[in-house]
VOBA-1610 file (N, C-alpha, C; in pm, whole numbers, padded with zeros to 5 digits, always signed):
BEGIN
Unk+01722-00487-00872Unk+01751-00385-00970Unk+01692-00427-01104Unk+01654-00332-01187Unk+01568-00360-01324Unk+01644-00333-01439Unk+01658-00426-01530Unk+01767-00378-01653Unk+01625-00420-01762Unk+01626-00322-01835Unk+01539-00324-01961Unk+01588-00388-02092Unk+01545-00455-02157Unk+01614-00540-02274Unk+01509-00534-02382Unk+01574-00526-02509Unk+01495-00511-02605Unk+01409-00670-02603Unk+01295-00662-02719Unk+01213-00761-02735Unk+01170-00804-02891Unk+01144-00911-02875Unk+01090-00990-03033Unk+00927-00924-03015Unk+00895-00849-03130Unk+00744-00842-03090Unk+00645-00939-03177Unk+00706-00995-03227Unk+00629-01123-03278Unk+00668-01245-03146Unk+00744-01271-03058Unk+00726-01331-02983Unk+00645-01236-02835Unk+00649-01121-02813Unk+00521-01063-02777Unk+00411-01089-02781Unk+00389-01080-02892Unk+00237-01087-02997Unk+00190-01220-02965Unk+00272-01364-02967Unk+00270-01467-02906Unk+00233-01494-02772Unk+00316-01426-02647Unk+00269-01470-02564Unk+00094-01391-02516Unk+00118-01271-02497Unk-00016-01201-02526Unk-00106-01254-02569Unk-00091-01284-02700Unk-00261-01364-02738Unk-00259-01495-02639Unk-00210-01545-02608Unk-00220-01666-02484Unk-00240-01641-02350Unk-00207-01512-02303Unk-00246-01466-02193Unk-00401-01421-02139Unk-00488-01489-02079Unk-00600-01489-02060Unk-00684-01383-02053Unk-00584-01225-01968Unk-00670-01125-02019Unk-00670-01031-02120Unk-00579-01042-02217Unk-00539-00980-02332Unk-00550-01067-02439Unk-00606-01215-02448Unk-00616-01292-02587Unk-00761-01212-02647Unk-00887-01215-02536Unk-01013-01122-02641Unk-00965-01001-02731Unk-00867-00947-02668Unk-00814-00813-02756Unk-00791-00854-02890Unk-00895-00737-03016Unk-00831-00768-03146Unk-00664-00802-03162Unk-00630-00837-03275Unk-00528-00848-03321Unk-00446-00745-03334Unk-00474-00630-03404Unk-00470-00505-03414Unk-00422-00434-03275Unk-00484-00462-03196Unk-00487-00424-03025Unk-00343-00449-02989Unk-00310-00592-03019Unk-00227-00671-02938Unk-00071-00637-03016Unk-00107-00585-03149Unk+00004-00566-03233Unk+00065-00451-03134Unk-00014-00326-03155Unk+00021-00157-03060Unk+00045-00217-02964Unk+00008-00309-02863Unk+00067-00308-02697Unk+00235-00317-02789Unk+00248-00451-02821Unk+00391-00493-02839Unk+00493-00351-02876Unk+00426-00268-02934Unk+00513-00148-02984Unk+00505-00098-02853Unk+00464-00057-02812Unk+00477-00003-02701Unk+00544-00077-02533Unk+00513-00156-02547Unk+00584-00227-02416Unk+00712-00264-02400Unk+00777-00230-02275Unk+00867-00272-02253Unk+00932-00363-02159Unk+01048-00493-02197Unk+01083-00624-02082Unk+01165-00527-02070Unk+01137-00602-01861Unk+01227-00573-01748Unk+01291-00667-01679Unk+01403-00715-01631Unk+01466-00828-01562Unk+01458-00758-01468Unk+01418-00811-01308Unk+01424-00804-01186Unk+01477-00926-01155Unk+01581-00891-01025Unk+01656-01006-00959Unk+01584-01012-00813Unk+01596-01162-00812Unk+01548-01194-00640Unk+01577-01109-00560Unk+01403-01090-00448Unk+01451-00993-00354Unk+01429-00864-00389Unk+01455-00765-00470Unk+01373-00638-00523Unk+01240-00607-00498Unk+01242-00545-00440Unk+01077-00476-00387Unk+01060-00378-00479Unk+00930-00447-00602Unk+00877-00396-00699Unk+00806-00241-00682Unk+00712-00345-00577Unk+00637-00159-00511Unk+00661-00171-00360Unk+00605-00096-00298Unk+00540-00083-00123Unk+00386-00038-00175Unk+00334-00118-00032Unk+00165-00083-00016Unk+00152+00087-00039Unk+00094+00146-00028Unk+00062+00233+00010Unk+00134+00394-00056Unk+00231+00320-00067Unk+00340+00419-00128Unk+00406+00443-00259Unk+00400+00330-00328Unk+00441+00355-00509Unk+00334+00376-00569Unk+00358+00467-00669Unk+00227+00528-00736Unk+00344+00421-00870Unk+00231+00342-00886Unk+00262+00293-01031Unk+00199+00360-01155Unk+00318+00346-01240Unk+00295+00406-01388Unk+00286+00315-01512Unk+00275+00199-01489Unk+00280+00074-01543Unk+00133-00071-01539Unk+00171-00127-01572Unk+00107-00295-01590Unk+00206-00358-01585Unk+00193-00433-01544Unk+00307-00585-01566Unk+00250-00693-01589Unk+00271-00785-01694Unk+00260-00918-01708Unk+00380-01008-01721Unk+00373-01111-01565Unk+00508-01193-01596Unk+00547-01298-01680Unk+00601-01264-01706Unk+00656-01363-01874Unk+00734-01492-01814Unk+00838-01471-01705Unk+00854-01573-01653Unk+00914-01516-01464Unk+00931-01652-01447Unk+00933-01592-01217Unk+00836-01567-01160Unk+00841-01533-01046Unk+00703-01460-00993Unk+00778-01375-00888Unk+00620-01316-00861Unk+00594-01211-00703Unk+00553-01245-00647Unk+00597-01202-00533Unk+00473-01255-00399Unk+00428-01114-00360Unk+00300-01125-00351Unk+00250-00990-00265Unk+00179-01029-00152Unk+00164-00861-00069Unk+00102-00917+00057Unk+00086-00810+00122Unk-00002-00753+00189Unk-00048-00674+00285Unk+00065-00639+00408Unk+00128-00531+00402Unk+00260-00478+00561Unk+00117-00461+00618Unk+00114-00495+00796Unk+00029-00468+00884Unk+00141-00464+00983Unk+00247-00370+01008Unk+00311-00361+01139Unk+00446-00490+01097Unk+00468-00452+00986Unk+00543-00529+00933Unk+00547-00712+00942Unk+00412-00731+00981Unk+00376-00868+00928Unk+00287-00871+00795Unk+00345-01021+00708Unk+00285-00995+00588Unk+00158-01066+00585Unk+00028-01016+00557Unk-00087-01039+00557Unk-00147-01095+00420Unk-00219-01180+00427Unk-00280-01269+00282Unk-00185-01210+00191Unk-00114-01295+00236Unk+00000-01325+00099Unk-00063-01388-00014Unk-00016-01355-00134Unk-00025-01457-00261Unk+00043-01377-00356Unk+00107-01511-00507Unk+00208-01527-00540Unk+00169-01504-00667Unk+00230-01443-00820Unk+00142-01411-00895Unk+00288-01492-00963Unk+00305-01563-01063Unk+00334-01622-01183Unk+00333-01580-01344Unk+00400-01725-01417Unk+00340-01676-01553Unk+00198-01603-01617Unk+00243-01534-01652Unk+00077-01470-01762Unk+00005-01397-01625Unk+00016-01357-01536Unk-00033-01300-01429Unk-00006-01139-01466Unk-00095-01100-01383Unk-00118-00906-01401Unk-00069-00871-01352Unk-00029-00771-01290Unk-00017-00684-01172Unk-00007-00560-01186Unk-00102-00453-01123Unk-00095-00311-01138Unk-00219-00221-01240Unk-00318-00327-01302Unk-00440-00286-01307Unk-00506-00224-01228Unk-00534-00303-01127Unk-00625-00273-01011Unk-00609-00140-00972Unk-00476-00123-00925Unk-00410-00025-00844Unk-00449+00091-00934Unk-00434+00088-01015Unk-00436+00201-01185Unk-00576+00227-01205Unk-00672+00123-01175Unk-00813+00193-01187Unk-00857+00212-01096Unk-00863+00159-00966Unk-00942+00106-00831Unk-00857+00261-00710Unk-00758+00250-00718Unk-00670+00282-00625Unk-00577+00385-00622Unk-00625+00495-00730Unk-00548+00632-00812Unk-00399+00624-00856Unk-00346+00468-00891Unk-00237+00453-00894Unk-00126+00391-00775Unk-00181+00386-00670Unk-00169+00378-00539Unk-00149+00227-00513Unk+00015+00143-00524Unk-00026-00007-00494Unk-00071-00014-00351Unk-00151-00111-00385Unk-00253-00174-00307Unk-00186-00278-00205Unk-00040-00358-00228Unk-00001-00426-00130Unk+00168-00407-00219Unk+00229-00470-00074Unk+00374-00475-00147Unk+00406-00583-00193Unk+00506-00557-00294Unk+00532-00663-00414Unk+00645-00665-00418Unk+00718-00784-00386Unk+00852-00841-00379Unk+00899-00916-00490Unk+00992-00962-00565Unk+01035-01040-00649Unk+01096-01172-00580Unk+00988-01291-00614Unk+01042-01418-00554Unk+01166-01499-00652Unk+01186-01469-00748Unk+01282-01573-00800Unk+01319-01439-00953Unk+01476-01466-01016Unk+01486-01357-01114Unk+01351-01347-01204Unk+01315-01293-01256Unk+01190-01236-01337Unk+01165-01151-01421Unk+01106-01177-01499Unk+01098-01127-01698Unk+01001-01036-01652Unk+00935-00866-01701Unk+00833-00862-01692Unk+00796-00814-01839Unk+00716-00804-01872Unk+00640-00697-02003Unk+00580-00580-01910Unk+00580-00494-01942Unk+00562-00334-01920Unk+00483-00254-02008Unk+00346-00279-01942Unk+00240-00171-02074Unk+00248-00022-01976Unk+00270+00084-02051Unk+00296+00184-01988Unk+00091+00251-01914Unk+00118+00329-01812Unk-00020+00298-01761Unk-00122+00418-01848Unk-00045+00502-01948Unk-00173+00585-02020Unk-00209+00502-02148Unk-00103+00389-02175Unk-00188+00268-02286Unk-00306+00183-02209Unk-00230+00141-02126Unk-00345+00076-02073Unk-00501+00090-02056Unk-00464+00263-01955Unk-00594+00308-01989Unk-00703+00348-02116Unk-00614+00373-02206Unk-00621+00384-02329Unk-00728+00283-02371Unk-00666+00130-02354Unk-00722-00015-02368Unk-00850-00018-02319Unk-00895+00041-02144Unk-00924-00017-02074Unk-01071+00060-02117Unk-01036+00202-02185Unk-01167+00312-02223Unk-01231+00263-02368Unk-01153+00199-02452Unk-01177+00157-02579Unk-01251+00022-02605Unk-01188-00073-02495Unk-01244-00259-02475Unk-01336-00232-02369Unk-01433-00247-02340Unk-01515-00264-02216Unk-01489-00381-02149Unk-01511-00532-02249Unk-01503-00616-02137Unk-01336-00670-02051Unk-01244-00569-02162Unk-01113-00584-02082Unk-01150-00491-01945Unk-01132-00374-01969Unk-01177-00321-01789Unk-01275-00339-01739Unk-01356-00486-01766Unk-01456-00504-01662Unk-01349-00636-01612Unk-01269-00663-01703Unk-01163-00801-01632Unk-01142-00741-01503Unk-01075-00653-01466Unk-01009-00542-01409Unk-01105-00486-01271Unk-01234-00463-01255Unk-01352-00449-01199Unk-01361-00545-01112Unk-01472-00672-01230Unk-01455-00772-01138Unk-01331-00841-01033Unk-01230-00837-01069Unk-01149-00885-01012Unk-01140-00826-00885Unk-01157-00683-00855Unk-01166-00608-00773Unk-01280-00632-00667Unk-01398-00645-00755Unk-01517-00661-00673Unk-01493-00823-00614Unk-01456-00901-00689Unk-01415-01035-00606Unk-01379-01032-00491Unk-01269-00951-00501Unk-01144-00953-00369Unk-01187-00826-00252Unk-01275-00769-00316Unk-01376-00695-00161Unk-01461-00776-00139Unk-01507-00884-00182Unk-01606-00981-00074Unk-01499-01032+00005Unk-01403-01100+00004Unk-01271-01125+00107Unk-01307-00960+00219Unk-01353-01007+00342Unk-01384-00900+00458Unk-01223-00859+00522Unk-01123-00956+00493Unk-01019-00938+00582Unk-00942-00816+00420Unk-01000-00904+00285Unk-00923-00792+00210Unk-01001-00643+00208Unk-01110-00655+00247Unk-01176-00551+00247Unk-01148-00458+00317Unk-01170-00514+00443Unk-01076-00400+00554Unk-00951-00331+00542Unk-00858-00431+00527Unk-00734-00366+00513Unk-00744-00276+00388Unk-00811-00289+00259Unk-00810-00197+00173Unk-00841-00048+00179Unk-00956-00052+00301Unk-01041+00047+00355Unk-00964+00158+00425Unk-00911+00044+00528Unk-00815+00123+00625Unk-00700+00241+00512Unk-00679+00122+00441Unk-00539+00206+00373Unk-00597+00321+00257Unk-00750+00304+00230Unk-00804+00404+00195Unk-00815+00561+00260Unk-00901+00525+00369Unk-00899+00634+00493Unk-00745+00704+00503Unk-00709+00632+00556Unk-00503+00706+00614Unk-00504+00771+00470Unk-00515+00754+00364Unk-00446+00848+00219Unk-00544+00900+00238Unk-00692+00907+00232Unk-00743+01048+00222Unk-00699+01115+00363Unk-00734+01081+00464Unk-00643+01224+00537Unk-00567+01283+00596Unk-00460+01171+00499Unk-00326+01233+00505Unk-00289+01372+00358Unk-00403+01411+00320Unk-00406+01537+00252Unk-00486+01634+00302Unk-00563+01594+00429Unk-00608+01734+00492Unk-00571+01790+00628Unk-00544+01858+00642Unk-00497+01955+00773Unk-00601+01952+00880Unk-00549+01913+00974Unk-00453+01908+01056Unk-00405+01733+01024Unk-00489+01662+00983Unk-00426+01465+00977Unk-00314+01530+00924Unk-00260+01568+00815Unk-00145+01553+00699Unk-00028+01579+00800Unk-00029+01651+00878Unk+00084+01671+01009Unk+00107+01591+01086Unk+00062+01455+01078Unk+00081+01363+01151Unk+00103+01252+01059Unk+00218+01177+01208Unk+00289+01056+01125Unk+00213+00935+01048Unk+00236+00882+00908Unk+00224+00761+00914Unk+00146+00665+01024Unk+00238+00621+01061Unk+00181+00533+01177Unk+00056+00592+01278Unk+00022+00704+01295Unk-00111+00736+01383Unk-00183+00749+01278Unk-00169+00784+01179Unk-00297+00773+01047Unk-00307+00655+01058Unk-00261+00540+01031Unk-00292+00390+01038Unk-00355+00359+01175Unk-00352+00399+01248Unk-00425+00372+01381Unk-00547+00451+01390Unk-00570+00577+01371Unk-00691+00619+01341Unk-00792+00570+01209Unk-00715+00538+01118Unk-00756+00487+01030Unk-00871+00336+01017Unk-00784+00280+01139Unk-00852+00120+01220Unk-00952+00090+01267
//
């Protein structure tokens, strides 16, 4: 469960400029996120998103705890990995993926987040170039990974046609199999 708590935005402003993909951001930049963002406490165990299925409206950077994410394939979890302090999450998904997370995201231990809402972000991402090329590359990295590639693909295919007729009449699970 998520309880929202107010924030120091001079200790904002602090961790941000230390955070690796938001320190290039002017000063100026980093001041407006802080107005705008909001901390979230998540407790162990909370499933942040699902693959395929939360349309995120957000960014997150963890301030403290982590996530583990990981690919559902038939409810085994696939290339797992664990995101930490000063870590992103929900870029990708927001430019790459129409909003669409990309894997599910669990909360491994209680956890702080910061919350840039996702029309600032974009905001950021149209104004800084080499911040949304952070965002890009990272993407293009993790499609040379063939096993992340695939599964991205697959879960591409099943959402597009699960909006056209006759696919959209069919379950979940046979879109993922045709999808394969």
């Amino acid at each position: 469960m998520a309880t929202s708590e107010k924030h120091d935005d001079k200790e904002m402003f602090d961790f941000l400029s230390q955070t690796p993909v938001f320190a290039p951001l002017p000063e100026k930049e980093l001041w407006n996120m802080c107005i705008h963002m909001t901390k979230e406490q998540y407790d162990k165990g909370f499933i942040l998103c699902r693959q395929d299925e939360t349309s995120l409206d957000k960014v997150v950077i963890i301030e403290n705890g982590s996530l583990e994410l990981y690919f559902d394939e038939e409810g085994e979890k696939l290339l797992r990995g664990t995101l930490g302090r000063k870590d992103v999450f929900g870029g990708i998904a927001i430019l790459m993926n129409s909003g669409k997370s990309v894997r599910t995201v669990v909360v491994q231990e209680d956890t702080t987040l910061l919350v840039l809402p996702k029309n600032d972000f974009i905001d950021i991402c149209t104004r800084y170039q080499p911040f949304y090329t952070f965002f890009v590359e990272t993407f293009h990295d993790r499609m040379l990974d063939k096993s992340y590639a695939s599964i991205f693909q697959s879960s591409q295919i099943s959402h597009f046609l699960s909006g056209i007729v006759p696919f959209s009449l069919l379950s979940e699970d046979i879109l993922k199999n045709i999808s394969r």
